[in-house]
N, C-alpha and C positions, 0 to 999 in steps of 0.2 A: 538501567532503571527507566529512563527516559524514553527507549524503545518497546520494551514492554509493556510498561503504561501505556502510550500510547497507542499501543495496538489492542490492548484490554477494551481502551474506551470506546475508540473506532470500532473494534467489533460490537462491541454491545449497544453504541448509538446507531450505527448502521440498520442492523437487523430490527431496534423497536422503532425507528422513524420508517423502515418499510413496510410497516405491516399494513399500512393502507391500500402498498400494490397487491399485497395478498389476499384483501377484501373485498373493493372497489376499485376498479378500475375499467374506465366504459370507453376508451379510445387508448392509442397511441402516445398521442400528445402528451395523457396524462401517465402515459407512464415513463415518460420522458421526463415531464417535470419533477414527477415524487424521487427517482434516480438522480438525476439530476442534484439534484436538491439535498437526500441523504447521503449519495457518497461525497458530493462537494464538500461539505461540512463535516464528514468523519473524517476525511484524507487533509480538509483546514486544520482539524484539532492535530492531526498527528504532525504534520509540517510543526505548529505551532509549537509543540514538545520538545521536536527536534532542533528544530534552530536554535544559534546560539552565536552571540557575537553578532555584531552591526550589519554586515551585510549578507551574512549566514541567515538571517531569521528572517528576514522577507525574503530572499531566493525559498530557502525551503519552503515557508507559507505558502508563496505564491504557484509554486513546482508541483506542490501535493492539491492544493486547490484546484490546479486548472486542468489533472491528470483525473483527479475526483469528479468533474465534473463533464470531463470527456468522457469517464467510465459511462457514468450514469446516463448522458446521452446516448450510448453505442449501447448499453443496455436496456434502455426504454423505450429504442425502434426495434432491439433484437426481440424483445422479449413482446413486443407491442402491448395486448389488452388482456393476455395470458395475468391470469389470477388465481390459477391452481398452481401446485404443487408437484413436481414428480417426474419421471422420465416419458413417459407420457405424453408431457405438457409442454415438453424445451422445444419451441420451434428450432428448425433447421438451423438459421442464422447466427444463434445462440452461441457457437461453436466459433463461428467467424469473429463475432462482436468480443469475445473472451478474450480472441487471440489480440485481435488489436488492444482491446485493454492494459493489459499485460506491454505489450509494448511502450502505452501510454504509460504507463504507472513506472512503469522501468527507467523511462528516458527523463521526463521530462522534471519530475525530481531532480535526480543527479544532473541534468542538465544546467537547470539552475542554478543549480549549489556550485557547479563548475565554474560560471561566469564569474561567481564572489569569488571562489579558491583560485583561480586564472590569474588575479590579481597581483596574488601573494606567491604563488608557489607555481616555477615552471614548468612541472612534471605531475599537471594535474588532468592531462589529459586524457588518461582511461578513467577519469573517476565515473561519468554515466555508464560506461560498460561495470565497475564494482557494485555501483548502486542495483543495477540490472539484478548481477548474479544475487544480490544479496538477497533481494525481493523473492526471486524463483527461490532458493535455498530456504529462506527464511517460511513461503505461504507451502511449499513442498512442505517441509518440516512437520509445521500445524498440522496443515490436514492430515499428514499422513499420522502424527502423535495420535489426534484426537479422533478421527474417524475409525482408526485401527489402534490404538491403543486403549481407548477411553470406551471401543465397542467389544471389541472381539476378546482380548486381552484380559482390561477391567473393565467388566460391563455398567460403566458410572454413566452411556447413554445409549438411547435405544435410535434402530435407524434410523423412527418418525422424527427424532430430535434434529434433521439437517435437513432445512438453514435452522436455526434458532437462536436465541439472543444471547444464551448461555453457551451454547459450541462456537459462536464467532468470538464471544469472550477469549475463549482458550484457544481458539486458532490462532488470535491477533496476537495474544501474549507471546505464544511459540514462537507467531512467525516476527514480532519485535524480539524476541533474545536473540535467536541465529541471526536477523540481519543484523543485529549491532556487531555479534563475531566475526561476521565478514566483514562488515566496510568498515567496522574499528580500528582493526589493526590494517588496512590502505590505509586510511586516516590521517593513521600515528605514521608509518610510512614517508605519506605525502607531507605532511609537515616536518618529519625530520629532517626530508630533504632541503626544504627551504629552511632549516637550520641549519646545515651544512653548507649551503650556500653562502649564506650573510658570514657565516665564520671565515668562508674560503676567500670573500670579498674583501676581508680586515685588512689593512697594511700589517706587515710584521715589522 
């Protein structure tokens, strides 16, 4: 529930706080800042969601905040003063700037969240690689549901509808259920093992 939400919201605040780079936008800078700015705070709320537990909720916070906010920088040089729409309009870089994203968004989440789990539990070291796949599985999932299911399929939108605030709605949702399927059950995994542990440490 807490991943879904989260990604409901994220998408939907995402998409209505950018709509100024869709309008105006008269330099680079400023499309730096508006990015900047709205995926910071979409990727803060969902950190927020997901954290849980004392040093779980600021690692997360902090992992999605600063992942948010390196998107939206590496998107608002990629994209510079571009204020249209469309295949057309994607500068070259756009392509480059994506991929690091995706890197960003993958790692430095799970990264965080690893430093608190590291604490507690000593086989928590592929948790950034879980977090990775979960993210690709989980934004795969979305778009492919909603672009091709929700178009071709059930035609509940039309192509002009992407980006919009209703399709990140339903991308975010999808891509919050499949990630919690995957790094759930790591999770529950990673923590059993450091139940296994402390049992194994008992004296008999």
């Amino acid at each position: 529930m807490a991943f879904t939400a989260a990604g409901a919201l994220g998408g939907s605040l995402l998409r209505s706080l950018q709509q100024p780079y869709y309008t105006v936008v008269t330099s680079t800078g400023r499309a730096v800042l508006i990015d900047m700015w709205t995926v910071g705070l979409a990727w803060t709320i969902f950190g927020a969601f997901l954290g849980v537990a004392r040093w779980w909720l600021p690692a997360t916070v902090l992992g999605w905040a600063l992942s948010g906010v390196g998107v939206g920088v590496l998107s608002g040089v990629a994209g510079g003063s571009v204020s249209t729409i469309g295949p057309a309009s994607v500068p070259p870089g756009v392509v480059i700037a994506a991929a690091a994203g995706l890197v960003l968004v993958g790692l430095l989440p799970g990264t965080f969240q690893w430093l608190a789990l590291r604490r507690h539990v000593g086989s928590a070291a592929w948790w950034p690689g879980w977090t990775l796949l979960g993210l690709v599985a989980g934004f795969g999932a979305g778009l492919v549901v909603v672009r091709l299911g929700l178009v071709d399929v059930v035609p509940l939108f039309r192509d002009t509808d992407f980006p919009s605030g209703k399709v990140l709605t339903l991308v975010g949702a999808v891509a919050g259920a499949v990630y919690a399927v995957v790094v759930g059950p790591a999770l529950a995994r990673t923590l059993g093992t450091r139940q296994a542990e402390a049992e194994a440490a008992q004296p008999v």
